[in-house]
SEZA-114235 format. One record per residue (C-alpha): residue number from 1; residue in three letters; chain; y negated, x, z negated. Coordinates in nm, 3 decimals, always signed. Layout:
// residues N
 koldren vovo zake       y       x       z
     NUM  ala    A       Y       X       Z
...
This chain:
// residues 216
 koldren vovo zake       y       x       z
       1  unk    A -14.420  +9.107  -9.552
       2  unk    A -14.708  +9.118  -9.777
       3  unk    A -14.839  +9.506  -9.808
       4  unk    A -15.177  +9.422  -9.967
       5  unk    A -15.472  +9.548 -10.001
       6  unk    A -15.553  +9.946 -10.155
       7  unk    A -15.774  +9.952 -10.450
       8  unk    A -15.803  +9.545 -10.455
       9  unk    A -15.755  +9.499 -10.807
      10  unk    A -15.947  +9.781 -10.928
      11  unk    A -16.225  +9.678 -10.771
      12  unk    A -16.226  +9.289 -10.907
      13  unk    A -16.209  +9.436 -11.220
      14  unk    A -16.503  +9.655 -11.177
      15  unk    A -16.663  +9.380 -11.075
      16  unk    A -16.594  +9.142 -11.355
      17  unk    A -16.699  +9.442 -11.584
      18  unk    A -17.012  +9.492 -11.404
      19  unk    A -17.113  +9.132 -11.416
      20  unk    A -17.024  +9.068 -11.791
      21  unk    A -17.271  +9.410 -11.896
      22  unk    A -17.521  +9.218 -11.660
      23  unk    A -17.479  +8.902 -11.849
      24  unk    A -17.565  +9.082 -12.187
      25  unk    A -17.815  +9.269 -12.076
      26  unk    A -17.952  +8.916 -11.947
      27  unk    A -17.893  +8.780 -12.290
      28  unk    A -18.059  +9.036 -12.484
      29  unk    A -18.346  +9.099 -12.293
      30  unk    A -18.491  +8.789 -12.121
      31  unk    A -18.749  +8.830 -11.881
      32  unk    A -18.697  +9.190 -11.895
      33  unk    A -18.362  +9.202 -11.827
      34  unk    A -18.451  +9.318 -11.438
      35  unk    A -18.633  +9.599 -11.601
      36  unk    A -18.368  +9.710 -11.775
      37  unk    A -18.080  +9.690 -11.485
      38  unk    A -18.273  +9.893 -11.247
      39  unk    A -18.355 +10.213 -11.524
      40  unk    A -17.988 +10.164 -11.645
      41  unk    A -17.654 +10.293 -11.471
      42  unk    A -17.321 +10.134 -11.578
      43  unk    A -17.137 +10.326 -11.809
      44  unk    A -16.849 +10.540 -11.707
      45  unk    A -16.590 +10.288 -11.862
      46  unk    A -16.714 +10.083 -11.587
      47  unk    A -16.793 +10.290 -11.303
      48  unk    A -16.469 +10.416 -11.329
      49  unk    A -16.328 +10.151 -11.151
      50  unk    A -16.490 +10.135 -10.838
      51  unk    A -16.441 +10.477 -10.832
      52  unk    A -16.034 +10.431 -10.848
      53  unk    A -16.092 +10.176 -10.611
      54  unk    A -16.251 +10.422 -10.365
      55  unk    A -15.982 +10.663 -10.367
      56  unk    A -15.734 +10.391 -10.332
      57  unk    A -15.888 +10.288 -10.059
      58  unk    A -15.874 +10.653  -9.912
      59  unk    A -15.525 +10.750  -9.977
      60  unk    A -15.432 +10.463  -9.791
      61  unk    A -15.624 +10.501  -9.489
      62  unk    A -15.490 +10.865  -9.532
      63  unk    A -15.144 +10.795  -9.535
      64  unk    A -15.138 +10.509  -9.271
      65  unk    A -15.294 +10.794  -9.018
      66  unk    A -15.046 +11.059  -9.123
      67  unk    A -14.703 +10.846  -9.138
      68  unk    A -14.772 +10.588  -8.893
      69  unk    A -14.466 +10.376  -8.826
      70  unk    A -14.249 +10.578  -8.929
      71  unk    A -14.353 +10.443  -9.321
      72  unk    A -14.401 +10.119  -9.499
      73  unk    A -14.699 +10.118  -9.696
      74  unk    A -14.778  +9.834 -10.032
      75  unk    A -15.026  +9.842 -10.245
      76  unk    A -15.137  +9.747 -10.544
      77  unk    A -14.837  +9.586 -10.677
      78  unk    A -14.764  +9.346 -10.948
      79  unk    A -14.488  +9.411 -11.172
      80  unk    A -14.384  +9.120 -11.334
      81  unk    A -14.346  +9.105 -11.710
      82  unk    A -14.615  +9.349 -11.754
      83  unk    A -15.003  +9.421 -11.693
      84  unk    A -15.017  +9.714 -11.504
      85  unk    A -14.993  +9.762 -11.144
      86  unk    A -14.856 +10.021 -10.903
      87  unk    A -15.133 +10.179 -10.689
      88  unk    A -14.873 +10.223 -10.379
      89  unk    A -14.530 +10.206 -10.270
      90  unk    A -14.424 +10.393  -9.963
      91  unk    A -14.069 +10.315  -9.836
      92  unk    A -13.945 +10.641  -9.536
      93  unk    A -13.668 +10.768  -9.463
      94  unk    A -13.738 +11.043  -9.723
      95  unk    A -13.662 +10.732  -9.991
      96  unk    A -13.922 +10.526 -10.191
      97  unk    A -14.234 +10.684 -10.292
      98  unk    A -14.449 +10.550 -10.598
      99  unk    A -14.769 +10.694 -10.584
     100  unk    A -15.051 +10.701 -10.836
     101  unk    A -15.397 +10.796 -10.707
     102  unk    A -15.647 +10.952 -10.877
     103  unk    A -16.014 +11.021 -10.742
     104  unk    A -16.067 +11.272 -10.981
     105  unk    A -16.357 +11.589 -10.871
     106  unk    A -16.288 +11.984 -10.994
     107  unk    A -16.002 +12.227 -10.929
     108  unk    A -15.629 +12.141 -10.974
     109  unk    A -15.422 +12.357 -11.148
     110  unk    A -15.108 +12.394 -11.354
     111  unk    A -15.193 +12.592 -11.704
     112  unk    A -14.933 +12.730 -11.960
     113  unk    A -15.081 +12.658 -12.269
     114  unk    A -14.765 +12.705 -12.503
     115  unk    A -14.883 +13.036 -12.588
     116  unk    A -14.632 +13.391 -12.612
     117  unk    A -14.304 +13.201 -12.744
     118  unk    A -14.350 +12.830 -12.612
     119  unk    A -14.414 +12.728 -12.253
     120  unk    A -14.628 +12.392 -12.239
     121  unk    A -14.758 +12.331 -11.883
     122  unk    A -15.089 +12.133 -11.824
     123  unk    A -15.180 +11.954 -11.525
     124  unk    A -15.558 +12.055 -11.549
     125  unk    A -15.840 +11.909 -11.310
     126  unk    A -16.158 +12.035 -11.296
     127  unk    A -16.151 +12.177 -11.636
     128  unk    A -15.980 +11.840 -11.800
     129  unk    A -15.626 +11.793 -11.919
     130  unk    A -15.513 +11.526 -11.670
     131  unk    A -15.146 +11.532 -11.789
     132  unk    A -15.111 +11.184 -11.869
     133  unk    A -15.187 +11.130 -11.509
     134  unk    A -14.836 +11.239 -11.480
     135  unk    A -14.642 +11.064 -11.779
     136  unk    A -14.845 +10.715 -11.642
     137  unk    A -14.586 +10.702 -11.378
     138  unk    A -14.253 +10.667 -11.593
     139  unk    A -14.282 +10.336 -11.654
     140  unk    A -14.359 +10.239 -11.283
     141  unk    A -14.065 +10.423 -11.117
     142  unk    A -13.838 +10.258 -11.354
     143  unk    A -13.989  +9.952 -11.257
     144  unk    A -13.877  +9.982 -10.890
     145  unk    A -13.529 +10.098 -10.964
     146  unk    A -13.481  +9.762 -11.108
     147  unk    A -13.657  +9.562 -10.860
     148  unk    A -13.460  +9.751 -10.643
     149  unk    A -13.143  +9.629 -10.830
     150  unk    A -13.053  +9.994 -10.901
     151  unk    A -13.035 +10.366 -10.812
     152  unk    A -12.912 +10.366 -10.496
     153  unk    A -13.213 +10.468 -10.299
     154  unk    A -13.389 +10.775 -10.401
     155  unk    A -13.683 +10.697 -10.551
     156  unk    A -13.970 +10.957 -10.610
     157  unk    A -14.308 +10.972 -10.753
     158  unk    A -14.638 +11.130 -10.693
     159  unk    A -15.005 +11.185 -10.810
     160  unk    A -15.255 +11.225 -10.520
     161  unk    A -15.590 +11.377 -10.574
     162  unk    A -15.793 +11.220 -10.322
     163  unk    A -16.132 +11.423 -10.351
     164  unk    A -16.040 +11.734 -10.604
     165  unk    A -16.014 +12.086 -10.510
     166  unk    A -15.712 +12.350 -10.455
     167  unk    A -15.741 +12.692 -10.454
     168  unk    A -15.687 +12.939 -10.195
     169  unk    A -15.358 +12.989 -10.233
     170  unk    A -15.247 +12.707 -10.425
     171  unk    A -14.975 +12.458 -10.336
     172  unk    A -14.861 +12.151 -10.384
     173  unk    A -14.590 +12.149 -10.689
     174  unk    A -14.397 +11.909 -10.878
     175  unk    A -14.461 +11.874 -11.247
     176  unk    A -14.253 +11.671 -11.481
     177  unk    A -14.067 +11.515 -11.208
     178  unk    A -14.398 +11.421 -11.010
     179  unk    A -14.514 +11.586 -10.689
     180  unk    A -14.873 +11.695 -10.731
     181  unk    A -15.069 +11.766 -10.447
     182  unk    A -15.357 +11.603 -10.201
     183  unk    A -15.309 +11.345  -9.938
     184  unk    A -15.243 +11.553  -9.627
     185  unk    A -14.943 +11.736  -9.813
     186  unk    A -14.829 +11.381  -9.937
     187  unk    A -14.783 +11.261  -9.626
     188  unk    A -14.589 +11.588  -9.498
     189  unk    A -14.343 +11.558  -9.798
     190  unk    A -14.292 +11.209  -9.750
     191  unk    A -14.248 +11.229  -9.419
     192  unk    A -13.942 +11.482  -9.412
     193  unk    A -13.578 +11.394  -9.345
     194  unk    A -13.371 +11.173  -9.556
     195  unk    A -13.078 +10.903  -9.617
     196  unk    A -13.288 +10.567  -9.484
     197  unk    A -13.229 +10.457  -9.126
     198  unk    A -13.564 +10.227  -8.974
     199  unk    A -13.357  +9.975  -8.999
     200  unk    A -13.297 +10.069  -9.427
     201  unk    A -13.653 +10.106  -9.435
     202  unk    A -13.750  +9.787  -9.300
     203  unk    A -13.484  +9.599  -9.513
     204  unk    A -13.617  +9.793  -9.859
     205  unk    A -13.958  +9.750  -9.791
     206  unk    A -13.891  +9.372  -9.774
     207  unk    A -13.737  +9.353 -10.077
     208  unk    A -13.990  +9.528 -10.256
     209  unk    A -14.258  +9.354 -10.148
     210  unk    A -14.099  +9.014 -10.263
     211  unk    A -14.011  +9.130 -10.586
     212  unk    A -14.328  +9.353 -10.685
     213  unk    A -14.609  +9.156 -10.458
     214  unk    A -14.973  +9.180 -10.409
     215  unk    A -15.124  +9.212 -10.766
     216  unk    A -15.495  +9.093 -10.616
C-alpha cells in the first residue's frame, strides 16, 4: 500500500516557485543578483507553500501518534482527472476521513455575520474569513465516494488547524458539514466507534490508495 508522503507536493512546488523568482532575480540583476536574494524574502504567494507543507507534515506526525494502528493514514493524494490533491485520507472504523490542513496562526472562531434577520456563519481565523477553507473540501469528498464506487462507507470531512488558537472555552464544531477543530480533537473524533471492522479498514484503505495514489 502506498500512503505517501505529508506535505510532499506542496513542498516541490514551493520549491519550483522559489527557484523560478531566483532565476529572475538572476536575470535581471547580474552580478548583483546575490545582493539582492539575501535583502529580499520570498513573497507570501510563495512562502505559502512551505508553510502548508509544514503543517502537513505536522498533522501527520500528529495523527499517526494519536490513532496508531487502529487508522490508515494517505497523503497527499492524486485525484485523477483533476489538479488538485487531497492533503489526507484517514480510513477507521469511525469511516473515511478527508482532511484538509491548514497552518493558519490567530484565534478560531465561528461568527454570525447575517445580521438581526439573516444568519450567515463565518469560519474566522485570526481575524480572516477562512470560510472557503471549508467549501475547498466539496469537491474532494465527492471524489472519494466515487473512487470508492459509492456511498456505502461513511465518509466525513475535516479542516485541521495545525498551529492556530482556541479559546478558553471553545470547542471543536462542525460547520457546513466539516468538523473544525485542532489535531488532538481530530484524532479523538476519528477515533470513536463505528461500522468498519480492521479487517474493512484494511480492505478500504487498499482500494483507496490504488485509485487516488501518491500525488508526489
Amino acid at each position: 500500500m502506498q500512503t505517501g508522503v505529508a506535505g510532499q507536493s506542496a513542498l516541490e512546488e514551493y520549491q519550483r516557485r522559489h527557484e523560478k523568482r531566483e532565476a529572475r532575480i538572476d536575470a535581471k540583476f547580474g552580478r548583483l543578483a546575490g545582493v539582492v536574494k539575501f535583502l529580499t524574502d520570498d513573497p507570501q504567494s510563495i512562502t505559502a507553500w512551505r508553510k502548508g507543507s509544514v503543517g502537513e507534515r505536522k498533522l501527520a506526525a500528529s495523527l499517526k501518534e494519536n490513532l496508531g494502528d487502529r487508522a490508515v493514514l494517505l497523503h497527499d493524494r492524486r485525484v485523477p482527472g483533476t489538479r488538485g490533491n487531497i492533503d489526507h485520507i484517514v480510513v477507521a472504523s469511525s469511516g473515511v476521513w478527508v482532511v484538509d490542513a491548514k497552518n493558519y496562526s490567530g484565534l478560531v472562531q465561528q461568527r454570525d455575520v447575517g445580521g438581526f434577520f439573516k444568519v450567515d456563519l463565518r469560519l474566522y481565523v485570526g481575524g480572516r474569513d477562512r470560510s472557503k477553507a471549508l467549501d475547498g473540501l466539496g469537491w474532494q469528498v465527492k471524489a472519494v465516494i466515487k473512487a470508492l464506487g459509492g456511498d456505502s462507507v461513511p465518509v466525513s470531512s475535516a479542516v485541521c488547524f495545525t498551529d492556530a488558537e482556541w479559546g478558553w472555552f471553545a470547542k471543536p464544531f462542525t460547520m457546513r458539514g466539516v468538523f473544525v477543530s485542532g489535531p488532538n480533537a481530530l484524532a479523538r473524533k476519528i477515533a470513536e466507534p463505528g461500522p468498519l471492522t480492521i479487517d474493512l479498514i484494511q480492505n478500504v484503505a487498499g482500494h483507496l490508495s490504488e485509485t487516488l495514489p501518491p500525488k508526489a
